[in-house]
C-alpha positions in Angstrom: 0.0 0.0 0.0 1.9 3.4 -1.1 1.7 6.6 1.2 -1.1 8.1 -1.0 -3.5 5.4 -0.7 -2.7 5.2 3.4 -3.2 8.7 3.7 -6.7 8.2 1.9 -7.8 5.2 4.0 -6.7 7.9 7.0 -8.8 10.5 6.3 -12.4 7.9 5.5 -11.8 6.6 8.8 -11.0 9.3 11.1 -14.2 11.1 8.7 -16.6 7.8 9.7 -15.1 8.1 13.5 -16.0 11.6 13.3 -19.6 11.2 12.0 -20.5 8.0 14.6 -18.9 10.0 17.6 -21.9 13.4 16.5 -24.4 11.3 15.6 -23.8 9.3 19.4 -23.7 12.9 20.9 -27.1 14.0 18.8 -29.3 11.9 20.0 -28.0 11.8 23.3 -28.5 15.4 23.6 -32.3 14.7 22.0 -33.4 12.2 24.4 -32.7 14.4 27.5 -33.8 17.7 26.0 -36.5 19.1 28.3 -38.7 19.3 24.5 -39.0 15.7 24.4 -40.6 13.3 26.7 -40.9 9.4 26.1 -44.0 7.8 28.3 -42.5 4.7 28.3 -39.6 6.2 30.5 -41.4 8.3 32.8 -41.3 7.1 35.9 -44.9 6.1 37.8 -46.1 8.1 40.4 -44.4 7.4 44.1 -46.4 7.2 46.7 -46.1 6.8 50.2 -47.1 3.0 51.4 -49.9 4.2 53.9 -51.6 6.3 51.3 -51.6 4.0 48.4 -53.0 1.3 51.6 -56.1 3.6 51.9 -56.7 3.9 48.5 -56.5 0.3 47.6 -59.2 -0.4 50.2 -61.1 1.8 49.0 -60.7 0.3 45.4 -61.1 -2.8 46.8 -64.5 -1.8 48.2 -65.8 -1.0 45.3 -65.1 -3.6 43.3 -66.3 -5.6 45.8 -70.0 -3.8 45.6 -69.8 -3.8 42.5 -69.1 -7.6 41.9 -71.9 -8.0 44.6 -74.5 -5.8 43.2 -74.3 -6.0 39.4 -76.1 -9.2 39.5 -78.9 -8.5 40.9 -79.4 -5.5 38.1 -81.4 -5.6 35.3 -81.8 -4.0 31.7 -85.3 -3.8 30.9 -85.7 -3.9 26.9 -89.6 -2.5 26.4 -92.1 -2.3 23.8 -95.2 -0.2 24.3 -98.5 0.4 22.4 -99.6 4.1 21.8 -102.1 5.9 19.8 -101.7 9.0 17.8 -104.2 10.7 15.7 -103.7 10.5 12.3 -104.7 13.8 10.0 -105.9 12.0 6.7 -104.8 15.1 4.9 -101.4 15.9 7.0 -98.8 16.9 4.7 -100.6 18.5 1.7 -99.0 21.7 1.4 -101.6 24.0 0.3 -103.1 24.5 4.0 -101.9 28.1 3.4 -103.8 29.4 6.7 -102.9 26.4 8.8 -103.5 22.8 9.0 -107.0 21.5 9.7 -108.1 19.8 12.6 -107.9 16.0 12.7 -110.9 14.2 11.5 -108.9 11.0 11.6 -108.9 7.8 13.9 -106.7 7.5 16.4 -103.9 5.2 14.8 -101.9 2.5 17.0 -98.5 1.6 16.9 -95.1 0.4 18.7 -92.6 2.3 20.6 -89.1 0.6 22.3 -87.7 2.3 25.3 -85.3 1.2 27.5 -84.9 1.4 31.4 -83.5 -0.5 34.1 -84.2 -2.8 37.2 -82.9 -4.2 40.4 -84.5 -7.7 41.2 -85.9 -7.3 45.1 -87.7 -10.5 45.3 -87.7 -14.4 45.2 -90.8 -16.5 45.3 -89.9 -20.4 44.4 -88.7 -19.6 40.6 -90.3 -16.5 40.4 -88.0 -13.5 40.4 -89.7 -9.9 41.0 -87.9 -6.7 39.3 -88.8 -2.9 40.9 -88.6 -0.9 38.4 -90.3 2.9 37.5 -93.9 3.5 36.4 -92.6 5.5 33.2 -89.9 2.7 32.7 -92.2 -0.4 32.5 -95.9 0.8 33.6 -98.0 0.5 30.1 -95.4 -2.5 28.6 -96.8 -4.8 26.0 -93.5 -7.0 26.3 -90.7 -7.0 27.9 -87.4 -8.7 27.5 -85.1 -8.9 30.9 -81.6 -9.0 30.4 -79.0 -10.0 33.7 -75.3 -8.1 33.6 -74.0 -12.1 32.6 -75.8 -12.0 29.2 -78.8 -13.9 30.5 -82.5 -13.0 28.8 -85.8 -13.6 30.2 -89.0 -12.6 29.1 -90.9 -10.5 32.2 -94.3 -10.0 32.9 -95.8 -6.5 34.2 -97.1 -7.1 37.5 -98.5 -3.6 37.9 -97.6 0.1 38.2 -98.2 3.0 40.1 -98.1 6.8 38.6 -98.1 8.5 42.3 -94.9 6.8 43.0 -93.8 6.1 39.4 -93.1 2.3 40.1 -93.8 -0.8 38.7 -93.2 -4.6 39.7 -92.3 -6.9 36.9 -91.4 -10.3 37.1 -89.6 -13.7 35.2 -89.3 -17.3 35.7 -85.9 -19.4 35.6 -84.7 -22.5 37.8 -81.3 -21.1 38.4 -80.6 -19.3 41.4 -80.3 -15.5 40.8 -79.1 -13.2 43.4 -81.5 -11.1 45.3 -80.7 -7.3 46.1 -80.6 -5.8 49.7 -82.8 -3.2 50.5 -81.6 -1.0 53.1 -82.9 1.7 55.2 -83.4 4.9 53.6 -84.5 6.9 56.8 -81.0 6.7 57.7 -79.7 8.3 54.9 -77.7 11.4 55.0 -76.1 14.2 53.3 -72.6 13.4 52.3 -73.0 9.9 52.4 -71.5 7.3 49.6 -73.0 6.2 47.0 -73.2 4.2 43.5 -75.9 4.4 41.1 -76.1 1.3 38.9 -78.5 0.6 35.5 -78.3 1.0 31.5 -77.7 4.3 31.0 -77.8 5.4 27.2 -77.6 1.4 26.8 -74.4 0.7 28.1 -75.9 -2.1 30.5 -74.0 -3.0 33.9 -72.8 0.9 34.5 -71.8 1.8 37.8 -70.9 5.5 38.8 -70.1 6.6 42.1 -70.9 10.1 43.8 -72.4 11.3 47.3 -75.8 11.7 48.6 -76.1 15.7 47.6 -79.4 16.2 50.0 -82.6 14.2 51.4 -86.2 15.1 51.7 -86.4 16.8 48.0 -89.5 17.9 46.5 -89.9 16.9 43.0 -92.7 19.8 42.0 -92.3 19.0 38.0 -92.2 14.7 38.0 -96.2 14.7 39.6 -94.9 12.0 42.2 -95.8 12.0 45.9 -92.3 11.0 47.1 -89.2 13.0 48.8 -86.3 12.1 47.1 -82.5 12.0 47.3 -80.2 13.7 45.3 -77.4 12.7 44.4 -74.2 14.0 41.9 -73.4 10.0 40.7 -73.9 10.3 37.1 -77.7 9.2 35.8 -78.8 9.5 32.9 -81.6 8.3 30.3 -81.4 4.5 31.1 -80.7 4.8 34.7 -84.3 5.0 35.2 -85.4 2.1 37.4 -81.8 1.4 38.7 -80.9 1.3 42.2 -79.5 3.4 44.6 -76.7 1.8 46.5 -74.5 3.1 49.7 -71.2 1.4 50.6 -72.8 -2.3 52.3 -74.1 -3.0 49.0 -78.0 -2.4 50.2 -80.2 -0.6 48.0 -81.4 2.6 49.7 -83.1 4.4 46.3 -84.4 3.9 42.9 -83.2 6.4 40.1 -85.9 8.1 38.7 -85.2 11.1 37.0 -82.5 13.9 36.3 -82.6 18.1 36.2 -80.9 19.3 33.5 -80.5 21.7 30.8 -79.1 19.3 28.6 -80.6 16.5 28.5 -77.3 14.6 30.2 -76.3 14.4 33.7 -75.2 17.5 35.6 -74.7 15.9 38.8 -78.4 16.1 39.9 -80.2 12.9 40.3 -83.1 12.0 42.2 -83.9 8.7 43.8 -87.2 7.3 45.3 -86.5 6.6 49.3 -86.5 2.4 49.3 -88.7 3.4 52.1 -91.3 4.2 50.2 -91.9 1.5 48.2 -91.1 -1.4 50.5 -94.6 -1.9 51.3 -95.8 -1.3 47.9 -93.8 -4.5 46.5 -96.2 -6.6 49.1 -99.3 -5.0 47.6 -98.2 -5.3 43.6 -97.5 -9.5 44.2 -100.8 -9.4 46.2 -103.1 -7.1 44.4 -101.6 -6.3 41.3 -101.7 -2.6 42.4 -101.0 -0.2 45.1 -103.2 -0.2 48.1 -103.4 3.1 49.2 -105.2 4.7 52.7 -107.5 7.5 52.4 -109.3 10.2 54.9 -110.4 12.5 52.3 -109.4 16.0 52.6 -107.6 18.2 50.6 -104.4 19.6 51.9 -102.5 22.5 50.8 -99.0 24.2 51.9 -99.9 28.0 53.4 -97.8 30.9 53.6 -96.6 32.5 56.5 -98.8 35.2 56.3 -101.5 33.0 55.9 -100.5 31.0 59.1 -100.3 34.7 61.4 -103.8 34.8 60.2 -104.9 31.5 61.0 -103.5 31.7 64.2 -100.6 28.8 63.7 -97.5 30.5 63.3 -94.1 29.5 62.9 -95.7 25.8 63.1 -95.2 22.7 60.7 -98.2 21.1 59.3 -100.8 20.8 57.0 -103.4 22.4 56.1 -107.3 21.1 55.3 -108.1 23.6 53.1 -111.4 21.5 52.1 -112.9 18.2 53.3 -115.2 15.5 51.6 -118.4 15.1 53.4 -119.1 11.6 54.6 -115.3 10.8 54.5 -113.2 9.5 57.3 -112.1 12.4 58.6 -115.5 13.9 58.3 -116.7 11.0 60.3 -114.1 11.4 63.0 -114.4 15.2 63.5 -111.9 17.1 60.9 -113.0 19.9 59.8 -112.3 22.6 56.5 -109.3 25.0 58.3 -107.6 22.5 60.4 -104.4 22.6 61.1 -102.9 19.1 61.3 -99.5 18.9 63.3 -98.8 15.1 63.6 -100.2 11.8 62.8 -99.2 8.5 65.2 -97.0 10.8 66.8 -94.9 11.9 64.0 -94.3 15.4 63.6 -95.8 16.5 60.4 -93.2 18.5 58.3 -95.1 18.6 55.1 -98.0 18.4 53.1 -96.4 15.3 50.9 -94.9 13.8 54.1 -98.7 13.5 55.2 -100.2 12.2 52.0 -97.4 9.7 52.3 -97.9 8.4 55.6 -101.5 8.5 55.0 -101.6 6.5 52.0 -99.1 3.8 54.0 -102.0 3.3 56.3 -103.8 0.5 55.9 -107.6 0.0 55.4 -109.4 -0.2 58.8 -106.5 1.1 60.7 -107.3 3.8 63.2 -105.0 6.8 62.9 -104.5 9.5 65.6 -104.2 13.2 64.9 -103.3 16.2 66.5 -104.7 19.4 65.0 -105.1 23.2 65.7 -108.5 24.7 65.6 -109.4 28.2 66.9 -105.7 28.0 68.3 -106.3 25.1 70.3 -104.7 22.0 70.2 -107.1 18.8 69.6 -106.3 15.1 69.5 -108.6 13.0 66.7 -108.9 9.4 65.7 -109.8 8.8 62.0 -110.7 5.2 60.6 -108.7 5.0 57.5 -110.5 3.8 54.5 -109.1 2.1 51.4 -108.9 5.1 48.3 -111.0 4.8 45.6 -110.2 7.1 43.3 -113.9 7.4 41.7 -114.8 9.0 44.7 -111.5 11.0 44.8 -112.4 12.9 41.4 -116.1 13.4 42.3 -116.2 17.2 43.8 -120.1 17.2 44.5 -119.1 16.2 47.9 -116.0 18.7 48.6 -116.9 20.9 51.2 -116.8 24.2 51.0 -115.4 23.4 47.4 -113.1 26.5 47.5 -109.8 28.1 48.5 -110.7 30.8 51.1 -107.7 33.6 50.9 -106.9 36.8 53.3 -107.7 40.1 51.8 -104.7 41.8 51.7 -103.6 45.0 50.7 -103.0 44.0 46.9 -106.8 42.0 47.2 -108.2 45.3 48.1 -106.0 47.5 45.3 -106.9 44.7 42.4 -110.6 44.3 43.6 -110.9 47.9 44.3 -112.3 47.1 47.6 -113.1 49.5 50.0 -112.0 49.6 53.2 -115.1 49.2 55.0 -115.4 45.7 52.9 -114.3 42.7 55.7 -114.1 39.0 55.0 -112.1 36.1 52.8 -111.8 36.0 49.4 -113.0 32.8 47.6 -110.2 31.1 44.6 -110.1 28.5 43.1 -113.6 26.7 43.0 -113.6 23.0 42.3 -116.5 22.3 39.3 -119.7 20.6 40.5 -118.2 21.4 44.3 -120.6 23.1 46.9 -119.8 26.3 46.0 -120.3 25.7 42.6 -123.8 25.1 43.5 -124.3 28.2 45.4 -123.1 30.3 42.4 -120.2 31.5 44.3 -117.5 32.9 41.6 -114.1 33.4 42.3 -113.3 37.1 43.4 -116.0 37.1 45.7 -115.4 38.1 49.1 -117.2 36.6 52.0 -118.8 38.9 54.8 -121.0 36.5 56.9 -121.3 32.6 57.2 -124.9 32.1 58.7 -125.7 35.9 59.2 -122.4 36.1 61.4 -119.7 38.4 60.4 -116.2 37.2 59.6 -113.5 39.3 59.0 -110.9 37.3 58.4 -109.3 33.3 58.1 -109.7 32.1 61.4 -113.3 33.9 62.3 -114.4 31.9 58.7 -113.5 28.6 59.6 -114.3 29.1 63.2 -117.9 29.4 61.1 -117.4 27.2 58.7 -118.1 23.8 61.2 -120.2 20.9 59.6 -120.7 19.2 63.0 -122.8 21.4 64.8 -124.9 23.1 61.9 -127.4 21.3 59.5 -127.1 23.9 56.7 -124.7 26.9 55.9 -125.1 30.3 53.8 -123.0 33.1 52.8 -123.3 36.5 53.0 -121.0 37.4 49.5 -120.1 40.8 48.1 -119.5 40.8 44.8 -118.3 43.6 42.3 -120.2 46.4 44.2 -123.4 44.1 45.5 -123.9 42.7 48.7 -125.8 39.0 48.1 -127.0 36.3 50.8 -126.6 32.7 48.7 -128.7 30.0 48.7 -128.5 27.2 52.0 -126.6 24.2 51.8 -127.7 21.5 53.6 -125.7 18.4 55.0 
């Protein structure tokens, strides 16, 4: 090899030596530039033994009520029958000023819907699922579907709109696990919880959350429970699910969301289990809910309109009108009590009371304390089973009307003069008692029997159905003074 061709073969490998040595120090320098960051070098999180102890408990925990609960949950797959009326001219599009009324039959057809269950009974091979009302209430068929895969076919055992729930039940030979219903009076604020069900069809969902508040009204879902809310995620689906808190028992039933959206915003609502333990008795043995009745009609009053009365800063209800002939007619209520406790418990509500009413049973003898002319008055009612044709008949509501202070505003509206004493008459039930004496609403009431009243507590003080045999008013109405005719009990 001469000197040129050594000096050649110098210079390629020092130049290769060179290019392997920058190329090492390149991506060196790349992998440990703060700009780049590889996830499958990042180190995992440290952290401390006794911390990571806690929160694998806790993990464990609920996997463990998960794994325990699941089972007993149930997708409810539905089919339903409605009617529609059908235009026979809808959709011809020279209806320039509007479309005309439907002269059409009403036309049937099929709707699906989806829900979900929680199975709260076993009777041999019979397997009961509560469920809502809206969920399963009006079902032609339904298919039942476990969190393993399993189907059954179910049966409708019978709903109930006041509560919005519904029993429905299937057959199989295996053995199925049964859910544990809790105690929902012992529920409280800030409690742990786990709502489980189907929402937007993803069967077998659990989300977790806390109890968010007890004892809520629901004023737009027309059903006679409290509820408790709760920020675990529900959404369409979840209806029917259960409610569970951290031993696995069921303490609520999902039943419906508030929301702007249409999705959950962490406000769910659960029927009390509470409230529908006794009801799953009377579904399996009557097909429907049994309610009790006594027959009046309560409302919730203002606090104005309790310094009138004469109850002030007190809890109750209020019998703003009564059905003749009812049990509590019978036992001595009157229009303008005051009711303050029934059994002994402390009435803290007008739904509380139709509640614990309506868990009375037929026969039963219920006691209540009531105010009346500021006194306090124990009575005993015999509760009768509710029919609800009597319920919706008004001839027999006594006085069939809303008596309401005059106030200030009454007297500016009416154009009232001041010399003009009494209660003003709203809201007048059709075919009532004062829809027979002609009474309108707007009137004010001077006199009940040719006595004076001036305000609440004088009228009801007149108003009593044991002592007289037939009532009047003395009414004035738009400038005229009228006596109406006598009714007579």
């Amino acid at each position: 090899m001469n000197t040129w061709t050594k000096r050649i073969m110098t210079v390629v490998v020092s130049t290769a030596l060179i290019l392997v040595l920058f190329s090492f120090s390149c991506s060196s320098s790349t992998k440990n530039s703060a700009k780049t960051a590889f996830a499958d070098t990042s180190p995992a999180a440290v952290i401390p033994s006794d911390s990571l102890g806690v929160l694998e408990a806790l993990q464990g925990a609920f996997r463990s009520i998960s794994d325990q609960v699941l089972p007993t949950v149930v997708e409810l797959d539905i089919v339903e029958t409605r009617k529609r009326s059908q235009n026979p001219l809808e959709g011809f599009p020279f209806f320039f000023f509007g479309q005309p009324e439907s002269q059409g039959e009403e036309q049937e057809y099929e709707q699906s819907g989806l829900g979900s269950g929680v199975i709260v009974r076993k009777n041999g091979n019979t397997y009961y699922v509560l469920t809502n009302n809206h969920v399963a209430g009006s079902a032609k068929e339904i298919l039942i579907k476990l969190n393993d895969g399993r189907t059954f076919t179910g049966k409708l055992i019978g709903g109930d709109d006041r509560k919005d729930i519904a029993l429905v039940s299937f057959e199989s030979k295996e053995d199925i696990p049964v859910a544990v219903l809790g105690d929902s009076d012992t529920v409280r604020t800030g409690d742990i919880c786990f709502a489980m069900g189907t929402p937007l069809g993803y069967y077998s969902s659990v989300t977790q959350g806390i109890v968010s508040a007890t004892g809520r009204a629901g004023t737009d879902v027309n059903n006679i429970s409290d509820f408790i809310q709760t920020d675990a995620a529900i959404n369409q689906g979840n209806s029917g699910g259960p409610l569970v808190n951290i031993y696995g028992e069921v303490i609520g039933i999902n039943t419906w969301i508030a929301s702007q959206s249409g999705g959950s915003q962490g406000l769910g609502f659960s029927i009390p289990i509470n409230n529908v333990k006794r009801a799953i008795d009377d579904f399996i043995s009557n097909g429907q809910v049994v309610y009790g009745w006594m027959g009046v009609s309560l409302v919730e009053i203002t606090d104005d309109y309790k310094k009138e009365l004469g109850v002030d800063n007190k809890k109750g209800a209020f019998v703003a009108m009564i059905y003749l002939d009812s049990p509590a007619a019978k036992g001595g209520i009157q229009a303008g009590d005051y009711i303050l406790s029934l059994n002994g418990r402390d009435v803290k509500s007008v739904d509380q009371l139709v509640r614990d009413v309506g868990d009375l049973r037929a026969g039963e003898e219920a006691r209540f304390n009531v105010i009346r002319g500021k006194k306090e008055t124990p009575i005993t009612v015999k509760i009768e089973k509710r029919d609800n044709t009597i319920i919706t008949n008004s001839t027999k509501l006594w006085p069939g009307f809303m008596a309401s202070p005059v106030t200030e505003d009454v007297r500016t509206q009416l154009k009232l003069d001041k010399s003009i004493k009494g209660v003003l008459i709203t809201n007048i039930e059709a075919k009532s008692p004062a829809a027979a004496m002609r009474l309108q609403s707007g009137d004010v009431i001077t006199a009940v029997n040719d006595k004076k009243v001036s305000n609440i507590a004088e009228f009801y003080s007149a108003l009593d159905t044991l002592k007289q045999k037939e009532i009047w008013f003395e009414v004035y109405s738009e400038g005229h003074t009228m006596t109406t005719s006598k009714y007579k009990f």
